[in-house]
C-alpha positions in Angstrom: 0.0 0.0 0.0 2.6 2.5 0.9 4.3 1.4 -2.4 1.4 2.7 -4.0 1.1 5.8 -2.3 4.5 6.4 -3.1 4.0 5.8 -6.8 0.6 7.9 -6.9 2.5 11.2 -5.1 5.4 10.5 -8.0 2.4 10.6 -10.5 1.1 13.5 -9.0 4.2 15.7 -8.6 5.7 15.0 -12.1 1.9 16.1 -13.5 2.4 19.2 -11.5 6.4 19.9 -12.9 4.8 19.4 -16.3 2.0 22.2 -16.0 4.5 24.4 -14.3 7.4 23.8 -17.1 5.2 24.2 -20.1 3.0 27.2 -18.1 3.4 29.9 -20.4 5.1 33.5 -19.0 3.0 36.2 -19.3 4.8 39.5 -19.4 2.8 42.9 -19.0 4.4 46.0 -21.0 3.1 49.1 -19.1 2.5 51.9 -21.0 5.3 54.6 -21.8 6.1 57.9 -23.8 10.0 57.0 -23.2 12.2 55.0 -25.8 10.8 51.2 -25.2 13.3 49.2 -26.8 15.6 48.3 -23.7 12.8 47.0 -22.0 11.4 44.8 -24.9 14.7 43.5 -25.6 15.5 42.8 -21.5 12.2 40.7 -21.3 13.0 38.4 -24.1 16.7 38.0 -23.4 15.3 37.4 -19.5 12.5 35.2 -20.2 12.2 32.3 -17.9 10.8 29.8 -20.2 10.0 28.9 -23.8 6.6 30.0 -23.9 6.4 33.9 -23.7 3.3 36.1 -23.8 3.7 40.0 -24.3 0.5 41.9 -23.0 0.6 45.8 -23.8 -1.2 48.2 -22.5 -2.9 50.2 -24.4 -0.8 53.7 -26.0 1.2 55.1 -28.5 5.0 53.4 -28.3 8.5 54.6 -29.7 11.0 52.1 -30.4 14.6 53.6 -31.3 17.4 51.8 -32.9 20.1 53.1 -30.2 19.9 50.2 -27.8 18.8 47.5 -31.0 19.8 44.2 -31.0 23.0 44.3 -34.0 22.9 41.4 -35.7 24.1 40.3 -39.7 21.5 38.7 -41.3 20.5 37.4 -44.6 16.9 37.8 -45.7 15.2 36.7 -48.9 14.4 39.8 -51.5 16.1 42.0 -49.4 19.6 43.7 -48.7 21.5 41.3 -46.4 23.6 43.0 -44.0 23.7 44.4 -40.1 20.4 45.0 -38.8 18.8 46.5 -35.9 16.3 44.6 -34.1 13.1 45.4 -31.7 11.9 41.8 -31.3 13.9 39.0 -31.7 12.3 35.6 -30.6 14.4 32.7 -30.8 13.8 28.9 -30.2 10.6 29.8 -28.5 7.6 27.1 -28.2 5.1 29.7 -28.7 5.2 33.4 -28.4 2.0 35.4 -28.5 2.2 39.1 -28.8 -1.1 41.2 -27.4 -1.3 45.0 -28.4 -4.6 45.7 -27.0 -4.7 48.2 -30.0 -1.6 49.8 -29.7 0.6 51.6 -32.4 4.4 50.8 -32.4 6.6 54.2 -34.0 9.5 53.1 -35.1 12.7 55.4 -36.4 15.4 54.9 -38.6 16.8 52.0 -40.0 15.3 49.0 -38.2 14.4 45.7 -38.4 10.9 45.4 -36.1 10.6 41.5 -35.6 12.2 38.6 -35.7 10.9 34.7 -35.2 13.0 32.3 -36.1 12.8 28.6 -35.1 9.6 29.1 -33.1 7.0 26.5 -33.0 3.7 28.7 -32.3 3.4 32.1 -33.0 0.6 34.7 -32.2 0.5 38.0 -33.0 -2.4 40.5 -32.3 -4.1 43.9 -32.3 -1.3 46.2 -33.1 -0.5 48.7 -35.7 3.1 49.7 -37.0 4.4 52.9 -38.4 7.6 54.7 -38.7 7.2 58.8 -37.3 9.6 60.0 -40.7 9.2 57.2 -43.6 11.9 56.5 -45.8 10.3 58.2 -49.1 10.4 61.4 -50.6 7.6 63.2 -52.3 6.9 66.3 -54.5 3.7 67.5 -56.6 4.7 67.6 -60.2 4.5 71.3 -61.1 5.6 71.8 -64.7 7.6 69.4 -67.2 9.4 70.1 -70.1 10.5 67.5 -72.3 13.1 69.1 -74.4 15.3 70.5 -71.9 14.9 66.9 -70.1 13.1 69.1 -66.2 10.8 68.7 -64.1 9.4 71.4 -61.4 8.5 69.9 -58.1 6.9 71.1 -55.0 8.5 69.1 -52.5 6.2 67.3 -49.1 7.8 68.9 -46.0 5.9 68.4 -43.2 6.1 64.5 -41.5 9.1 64.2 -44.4 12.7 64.8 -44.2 15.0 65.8 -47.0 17.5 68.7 -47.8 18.9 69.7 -50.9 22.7 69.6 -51.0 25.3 70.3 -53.5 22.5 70.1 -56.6 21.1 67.0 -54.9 18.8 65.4 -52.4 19.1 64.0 -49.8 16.7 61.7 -47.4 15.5 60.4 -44.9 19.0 61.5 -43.0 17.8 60.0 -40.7 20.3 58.2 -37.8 23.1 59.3 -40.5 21.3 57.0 -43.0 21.1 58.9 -46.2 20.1 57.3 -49.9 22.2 57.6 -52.7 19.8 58.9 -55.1 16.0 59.3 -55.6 16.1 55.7 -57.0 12.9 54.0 -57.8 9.9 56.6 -58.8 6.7 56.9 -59.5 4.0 58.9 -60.1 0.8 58.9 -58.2 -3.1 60.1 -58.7 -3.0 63.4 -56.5 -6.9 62.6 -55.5 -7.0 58.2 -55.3 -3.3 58.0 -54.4 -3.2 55.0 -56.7 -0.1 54.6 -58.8 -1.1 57.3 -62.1 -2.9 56.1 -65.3 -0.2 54.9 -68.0 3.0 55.9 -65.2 5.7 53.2 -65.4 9.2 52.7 -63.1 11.5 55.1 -63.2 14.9 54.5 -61.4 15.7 58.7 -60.9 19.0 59.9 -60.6 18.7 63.7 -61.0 21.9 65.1 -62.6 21.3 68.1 -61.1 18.8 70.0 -58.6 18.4 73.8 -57.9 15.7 75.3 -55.7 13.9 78.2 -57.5 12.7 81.6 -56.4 9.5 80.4 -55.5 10.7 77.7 -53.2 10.3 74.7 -55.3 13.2 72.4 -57.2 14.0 71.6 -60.5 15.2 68.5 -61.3 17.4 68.0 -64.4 16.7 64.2 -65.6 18.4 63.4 -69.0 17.8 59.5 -69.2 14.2 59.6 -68.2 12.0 57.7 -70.9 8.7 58.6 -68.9 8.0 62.0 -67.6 4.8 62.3 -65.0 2.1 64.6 -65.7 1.9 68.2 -64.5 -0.6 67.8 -61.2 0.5 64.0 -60.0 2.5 63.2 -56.8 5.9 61.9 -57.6 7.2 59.2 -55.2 10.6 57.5 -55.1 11.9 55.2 -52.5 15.3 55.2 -52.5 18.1 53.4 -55.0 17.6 49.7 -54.9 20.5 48.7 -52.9 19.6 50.3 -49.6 15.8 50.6 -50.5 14.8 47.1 -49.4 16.4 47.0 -45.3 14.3 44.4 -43.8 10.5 43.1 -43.4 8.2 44.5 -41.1 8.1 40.8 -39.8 10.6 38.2 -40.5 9.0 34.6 -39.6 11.4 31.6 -40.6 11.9 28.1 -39.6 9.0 28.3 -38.2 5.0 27.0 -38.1 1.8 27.3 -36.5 1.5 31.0 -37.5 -1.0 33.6 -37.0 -1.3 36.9 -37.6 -4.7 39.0 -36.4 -6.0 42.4 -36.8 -1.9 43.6 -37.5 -2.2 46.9 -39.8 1.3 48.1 -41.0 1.1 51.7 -42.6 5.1 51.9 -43.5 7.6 49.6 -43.4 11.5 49.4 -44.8 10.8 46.6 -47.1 8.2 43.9 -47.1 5.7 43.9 -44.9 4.9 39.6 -43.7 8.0 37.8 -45.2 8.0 34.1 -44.4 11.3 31.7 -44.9 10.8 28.1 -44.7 7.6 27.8 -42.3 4.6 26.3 -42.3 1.1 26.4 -41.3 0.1 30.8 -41.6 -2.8 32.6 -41.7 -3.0 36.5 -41.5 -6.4 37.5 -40.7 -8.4 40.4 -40.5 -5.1 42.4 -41.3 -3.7 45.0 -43.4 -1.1 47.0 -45.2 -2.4 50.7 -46.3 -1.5 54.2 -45.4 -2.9 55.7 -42.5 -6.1 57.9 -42.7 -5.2 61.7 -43.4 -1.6 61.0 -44.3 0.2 62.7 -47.3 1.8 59.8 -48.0 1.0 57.6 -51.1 3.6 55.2 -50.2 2.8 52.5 -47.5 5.5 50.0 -47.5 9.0 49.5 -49.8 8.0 46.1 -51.1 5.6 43.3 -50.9 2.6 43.1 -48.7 3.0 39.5 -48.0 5.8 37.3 -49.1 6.6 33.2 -48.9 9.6 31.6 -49.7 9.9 28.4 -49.6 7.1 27.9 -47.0 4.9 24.6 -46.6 1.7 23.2 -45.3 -2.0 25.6 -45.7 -1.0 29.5 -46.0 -4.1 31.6 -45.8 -4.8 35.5 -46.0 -8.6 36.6 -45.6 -10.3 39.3 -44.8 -6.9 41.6 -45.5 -6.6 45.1 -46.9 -3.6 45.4 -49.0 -2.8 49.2 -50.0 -0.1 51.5 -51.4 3.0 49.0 -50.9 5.6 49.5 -53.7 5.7 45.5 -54.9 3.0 42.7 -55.2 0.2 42.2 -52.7 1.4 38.4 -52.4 4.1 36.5 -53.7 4.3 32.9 -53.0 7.6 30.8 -54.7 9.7 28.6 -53.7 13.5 28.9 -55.5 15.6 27.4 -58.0 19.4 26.5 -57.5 21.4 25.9 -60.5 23.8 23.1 -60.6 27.4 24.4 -60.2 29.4 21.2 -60.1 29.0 17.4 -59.8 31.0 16.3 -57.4 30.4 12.4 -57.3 27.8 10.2 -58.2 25.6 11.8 -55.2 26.5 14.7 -54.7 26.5 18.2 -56.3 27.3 21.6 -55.6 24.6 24.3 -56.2 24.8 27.7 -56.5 22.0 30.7 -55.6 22.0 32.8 -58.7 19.8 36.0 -57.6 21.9 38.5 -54.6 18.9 38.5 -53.2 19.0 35.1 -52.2 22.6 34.9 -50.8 22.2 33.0 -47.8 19.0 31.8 -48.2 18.5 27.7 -47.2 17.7 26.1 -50.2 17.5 22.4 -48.9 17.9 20.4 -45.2 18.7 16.5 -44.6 15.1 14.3 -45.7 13.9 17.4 -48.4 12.5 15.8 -51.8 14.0 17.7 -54.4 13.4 17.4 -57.7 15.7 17.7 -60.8 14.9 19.6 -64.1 17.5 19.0 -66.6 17.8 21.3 -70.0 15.6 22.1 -72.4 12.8 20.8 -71.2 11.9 22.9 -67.8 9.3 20.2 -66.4 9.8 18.8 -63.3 11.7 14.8 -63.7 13.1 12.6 -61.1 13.2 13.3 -57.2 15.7 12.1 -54.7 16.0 12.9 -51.3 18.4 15.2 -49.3 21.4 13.1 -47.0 23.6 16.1 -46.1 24.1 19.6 -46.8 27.2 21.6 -46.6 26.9 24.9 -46.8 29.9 25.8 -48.9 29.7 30.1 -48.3 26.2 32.4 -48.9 26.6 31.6 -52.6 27.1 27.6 -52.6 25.9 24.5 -51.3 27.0 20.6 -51.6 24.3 18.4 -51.6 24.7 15.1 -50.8 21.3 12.5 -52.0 20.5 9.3 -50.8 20.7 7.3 -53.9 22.5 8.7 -57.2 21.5 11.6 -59.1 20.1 11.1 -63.1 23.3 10.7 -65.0 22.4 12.8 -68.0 22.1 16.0 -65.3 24.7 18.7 -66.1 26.2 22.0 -65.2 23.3 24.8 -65.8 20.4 22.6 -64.6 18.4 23.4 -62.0 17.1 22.1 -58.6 13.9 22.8 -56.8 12.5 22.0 -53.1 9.5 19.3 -53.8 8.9 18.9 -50.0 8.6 23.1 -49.1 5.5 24.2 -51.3 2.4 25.2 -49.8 -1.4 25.2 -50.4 -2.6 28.8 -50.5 -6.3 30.1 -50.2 -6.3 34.4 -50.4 -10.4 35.2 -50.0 -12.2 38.3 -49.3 -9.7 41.1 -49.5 -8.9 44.1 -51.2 -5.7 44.6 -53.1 -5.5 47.9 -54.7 -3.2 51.7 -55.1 -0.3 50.3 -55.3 2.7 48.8 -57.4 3.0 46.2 -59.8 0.5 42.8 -59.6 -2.1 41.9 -56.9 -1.1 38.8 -56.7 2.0 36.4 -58.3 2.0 32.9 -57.4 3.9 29.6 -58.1 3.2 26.2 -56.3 2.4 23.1 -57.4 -0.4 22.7 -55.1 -3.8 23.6 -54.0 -4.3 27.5 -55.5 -7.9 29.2 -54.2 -8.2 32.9 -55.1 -11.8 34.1 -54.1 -14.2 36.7 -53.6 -11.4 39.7 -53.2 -11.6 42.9 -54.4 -8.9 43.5 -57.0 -7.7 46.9 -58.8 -3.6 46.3 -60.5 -0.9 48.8 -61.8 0.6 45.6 -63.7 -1.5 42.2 -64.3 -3.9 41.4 -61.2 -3.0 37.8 -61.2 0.3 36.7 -62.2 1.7 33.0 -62.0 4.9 32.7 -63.9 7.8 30.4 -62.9 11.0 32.0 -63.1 14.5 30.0 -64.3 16.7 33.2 -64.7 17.0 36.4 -62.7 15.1 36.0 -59.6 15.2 32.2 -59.8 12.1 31.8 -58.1 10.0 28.4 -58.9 7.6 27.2 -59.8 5.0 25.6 -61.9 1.4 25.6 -60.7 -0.6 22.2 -61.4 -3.9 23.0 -59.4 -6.0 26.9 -59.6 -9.2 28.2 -58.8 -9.7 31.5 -59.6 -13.4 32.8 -58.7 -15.7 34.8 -57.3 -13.7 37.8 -57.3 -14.1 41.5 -58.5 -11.2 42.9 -60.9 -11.8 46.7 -61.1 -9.5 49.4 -63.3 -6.6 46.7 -63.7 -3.6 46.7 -65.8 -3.6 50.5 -65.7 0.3 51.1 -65.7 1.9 52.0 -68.7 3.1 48.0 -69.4 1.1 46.1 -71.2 -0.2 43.4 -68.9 -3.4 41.0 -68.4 -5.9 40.5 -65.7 -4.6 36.8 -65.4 -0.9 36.4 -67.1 0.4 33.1 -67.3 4.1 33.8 -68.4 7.1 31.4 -67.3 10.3 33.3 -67.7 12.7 30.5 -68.6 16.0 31.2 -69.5 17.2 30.5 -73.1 18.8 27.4 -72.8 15.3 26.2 -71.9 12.3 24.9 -74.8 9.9 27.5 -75.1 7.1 25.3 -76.4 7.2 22.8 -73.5 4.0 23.2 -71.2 4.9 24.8 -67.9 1.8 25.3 -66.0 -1.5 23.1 -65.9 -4.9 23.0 -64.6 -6.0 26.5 -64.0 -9.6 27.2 -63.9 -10.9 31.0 -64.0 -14.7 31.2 -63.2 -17.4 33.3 -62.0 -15.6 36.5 -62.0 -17.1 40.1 -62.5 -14.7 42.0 -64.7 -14.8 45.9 -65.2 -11.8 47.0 -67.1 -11.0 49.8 -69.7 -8.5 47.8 -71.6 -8.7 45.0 -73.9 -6.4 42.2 -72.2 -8.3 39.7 -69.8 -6.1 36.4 -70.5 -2.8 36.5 -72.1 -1.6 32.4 -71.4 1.4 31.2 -72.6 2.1 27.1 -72.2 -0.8 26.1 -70.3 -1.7 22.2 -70.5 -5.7 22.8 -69.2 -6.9 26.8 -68.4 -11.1 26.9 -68.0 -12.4 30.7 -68.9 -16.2 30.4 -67.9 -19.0 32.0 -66.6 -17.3 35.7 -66.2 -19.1 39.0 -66.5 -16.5 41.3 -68.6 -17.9 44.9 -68.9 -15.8 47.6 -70.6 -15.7 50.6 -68.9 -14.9 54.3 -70.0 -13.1 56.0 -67.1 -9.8 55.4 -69.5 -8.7 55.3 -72.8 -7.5 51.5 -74.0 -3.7 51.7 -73.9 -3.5 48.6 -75.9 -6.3 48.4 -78.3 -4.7 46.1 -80.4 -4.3 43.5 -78.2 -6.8 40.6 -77.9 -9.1 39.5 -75.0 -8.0 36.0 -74.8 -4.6 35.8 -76.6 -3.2 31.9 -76.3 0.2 30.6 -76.9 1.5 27.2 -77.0 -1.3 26.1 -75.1 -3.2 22.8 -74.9 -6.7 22.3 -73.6 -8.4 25.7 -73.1 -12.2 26.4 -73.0 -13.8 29.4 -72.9 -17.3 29.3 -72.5 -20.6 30.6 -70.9 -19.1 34.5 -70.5 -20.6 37.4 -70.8 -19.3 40.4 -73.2 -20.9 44.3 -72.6 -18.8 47.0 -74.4 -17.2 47.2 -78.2 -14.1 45.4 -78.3 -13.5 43.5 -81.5 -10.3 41.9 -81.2 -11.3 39.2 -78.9 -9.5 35.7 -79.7 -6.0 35.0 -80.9 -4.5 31.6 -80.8 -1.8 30.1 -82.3 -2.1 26.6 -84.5 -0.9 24.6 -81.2 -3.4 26.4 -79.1 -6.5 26.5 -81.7 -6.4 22.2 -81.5 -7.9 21.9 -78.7 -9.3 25.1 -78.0 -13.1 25.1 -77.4 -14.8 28.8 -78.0 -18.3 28.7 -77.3 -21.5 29.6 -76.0 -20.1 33.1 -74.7 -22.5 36.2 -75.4 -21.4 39.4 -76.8 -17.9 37.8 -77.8 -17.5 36.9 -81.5 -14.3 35.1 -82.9 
């Protein structure tokens, strides 16, 4: 009997060790108008266990870079380097972050967040912004064309510039100054959206002079496209310091959720995920903050996922002013640098970009895609990896690799591709496409509300330049609302299916399959709704398309449905209202199997 008792008490007391181990800390930030970084950083570095639980109290907070962590770090799409962080997590089990509704000012260069390896992470209720942002802006006075000026009445108030020695200078901020005005562009005075027919302009003023009146004029010799007289003209820096870090960094990481988190600037991307798993943002946002000058939210991206796995959601998100896509989900291509032995290569990152960035760890599936043909062929599976510097990598497989692959082929992650479901949001004012996806599995867009600079929907595999992969095997498209798209001065498409493959690659090989495009309401001023090119099964049916007046068509010429290489397309059961006469073009691969019918208002 007493052995039992013994036994029972043991039970008892390791049950309680357990609770009390795994109890998660709960850490309450009182408010303050003082600098808080020292005290954020202090209750991380002091935390007692692995599962950590930030509670603010309501307010306004400043976070300054002066008592930062320092720290190198390489980060996907952006400028590695020495960053300064606010939050870094760790190895945690879970963190949860509650703001209560609070707003987070940052200044200067800094790096915000950081999770890395965590296993469960919560973040809530807050809203970020930066007290100067790193932009400068100017109302477009006068242009004149011949003698290669521009007038501009520069933003002063919640901006910081000066003009020295015939140029300008910003943010100048914590000594940080930008080379040159970098990338520009110019902005409807009124919506804020990126301007009717503007395109990218990297600026580089040979020489600036302030005028009587107060405002400058800028001498620009190589600039192709001037703004118009009465748009806001907004540059964000050259593109080697204009991309510092992510509002949030999440990597190596899973079980992810971010709700009700509104960022109105940020020194990059805004949600950039490396190699995690399992992430929703909810209820969430990137836009620029009511009754601000600014027409610039954030540098980059809205939302970005490299390499990530498992079911990525965004819903119910508003995605504004941000100077890149709304979403881009990839994973990457490494090409083949060396063969070593008969299992093992040596791999090389070919974008700057990426330098750094973990391609592949022990157990990953990777598959092999061997020259011309850019289809994905045999898998093996990861044994060892050596990282050779931030450029190269030895991988070591399990069995041996094909024996026809060479030097130049490339290599891409089977095992870290996610399904991704993006439903009732709006993406709109801002820069580039709404959305630009490429994974193999499970795609659902649906039910957003969706207004593009470039093409609103872009899935295109890349094999040169950014490197980023890959083929997508499995879309649903519908439900959703595209409104005054394609309205930059590039000629783009509602939905572009374009694989970018480098030369050495067969052009007339499929690349993407299975994408079905249905139920959508489409009110656009332009001609192009579908421009595919190597598409093995695309569905095009029951769409409203109504052709709107607010612009005149930029590319008239262009067709509605313009098909290339493709195999297996129907377009049926849409609806046509407007005048457009140049609705089909296919090429003889495309027009075998092409089915065109049953659409009203749209004749071949």
């Amino acid at each position: 009997m007493k052995k039992i008792k013994y036994l029972g008490f043991v039970i008892i007391m390791m049950f309680l060790f357990s609770c009390t181990s795994n109890a998660t800390e709960t850490i309450e930030i009182k408010h303050t108008k003082d600098d808080i970084t020292t005290t954020i950083r202090t209750a991380i570095k002091n935390a007692k266990t692995k599962d950590i639980k930030l509670v603010f109290e309501k307010g306004v907070y400043t976070f300054l870079t002066d008592y930062a962590l320092g720290k190198y770090m390489y980060i996907t799409n952006h400028g590695n380097g020495f960053k300064k962080i606010i939050f870094n997590f760790e190895d945690f089990n879970s963190v949860e972050i509650e703001g209560n509704g609070s707003e987070f000012i940052f200044r200067g260069q800094t790096q915000p967040f950081v999770f890395e390896g965590c296993q469960q992470i919560t973040v809530k209720n807050i809203t970020i912004d930066w007290d100067i942002p790193f932009s400068f802006q100017a109302d477009v006075m006068a242009v004149n064309t011949e003698e290669n000026f521009i007038d501009i009445k520069p933003y002063s108030k919640g901006f910081s510039w000066k003009l020295t020695k015939g140029h300008i200078e910003f943010p100048n901020i914590n000594k940080f100054k930008f080379q040159h005005l970098g990338s520009t562009l110019s902005h409807n005075k009124v919506t804020k959206a990126v301007a009717y027919g503007a395109w990218d302009n990297l600026l580089k003023p040979s020489l600036v002079k302030e005028l009587p009146n107060g405002n400058l004029r800028m001498y620009v010799h190589k600039m192709k496209h001037f703004p118009k007289v009465g748009s806001v003209l907004q540059s964000k820096g050259d593109k080697q310091n204009s991309r510092y870090a992510p509002a949030f960094l999440t990597r190596n990481s899973k079980n992810i959720i971010f709700d009700s988190v509104i960022i109105h600037h940020a020194l990059g991307m805004g949600f950039l995920f490396e190699r995690s798993e399992d992430i929703k943002i909810i209820n969430s946002g990137v836009y620029i903050r009511k009754g601000s000058d600014r027409v610039m939210s954030i540098a980059a991206d809205a939302t970005h996922f490299a390499n990530c796995k498992g079911d990525i959601l965004i819903e119910n998100c508003r995605l504004e002013g941000m100077y890149d896509d709304g979403t881009n989900v990839h994973g990457t291509y490494v090409e083949v640098d060396k063969i070593i032995d008969s299992k093992t290569i040596r791999v090389a990152l070919k974008h700057k970009q990426q330098m750094g960035f973990q391609f592949a760890d022990v157990t990953d599936e990777i598959w092999f895609i061997k020259q011309p043909n850019p289809q994905r062929k045999e898998t093996n599976t990861v044994a060892k990896v050596t990282v050779i510097n931030d450029y190269y990598t030895d991988l070591t497989f399990k069995t041996d690799i094909p024996s026809d692959l060479k030097i130049g082929d490339i290599l891409e992650n089977k095992t870290w591709n996610p399904n991704f479901t993006m439903r009732g949001n709006t993406i709109r004012d801002h820069r580039a496409r709404n959305i630009i996806i490429k994974t193999p599995k499970k795609i659902l867009i649906e039910d957003n509300d969706l207004s593009s600079m470039m093409s609103s929907i872009m899935l295109r595999g890349e094999t040169f330049f950014w490197f980023e992969s890959g083929n997508v095997e499995d879309v649903i498209i519908r439900n959703n609302r595209f409104v005054h798209c394609a309205y930059g001065g590039a000629e783009h498409a509602i939905l572009k299916v374009s694989p970018r493959l480098g030369k050495t690659f067969d052009d007339s090989i499929m690349y993407d399959r299975n994408i079905l495009f249905e139920n959508n309401t489409i009110e656009t001023f332009d001609n192009r709704i579908i421009w595919a090119d190597r598409v093995d099964g695309l569905i095009v049916r029951n769409n409203i398309i109504k052709q709107t007046y607010t612009e005149k068509p930029q590319y008239p010429e262009a067709s509605m449905f313009d098909l290339i290489n493709c195999n297996n397309v129907q377009i049926t059961n849409n609806t046509y209202e407007g005048n457009c006469d140049k609705v089909l073009k296919a090429d003889k691969i495309s027009e075998k199997t092409l089915k065109f019918n049953n659409n009203s208002g749209l004749n071949r």
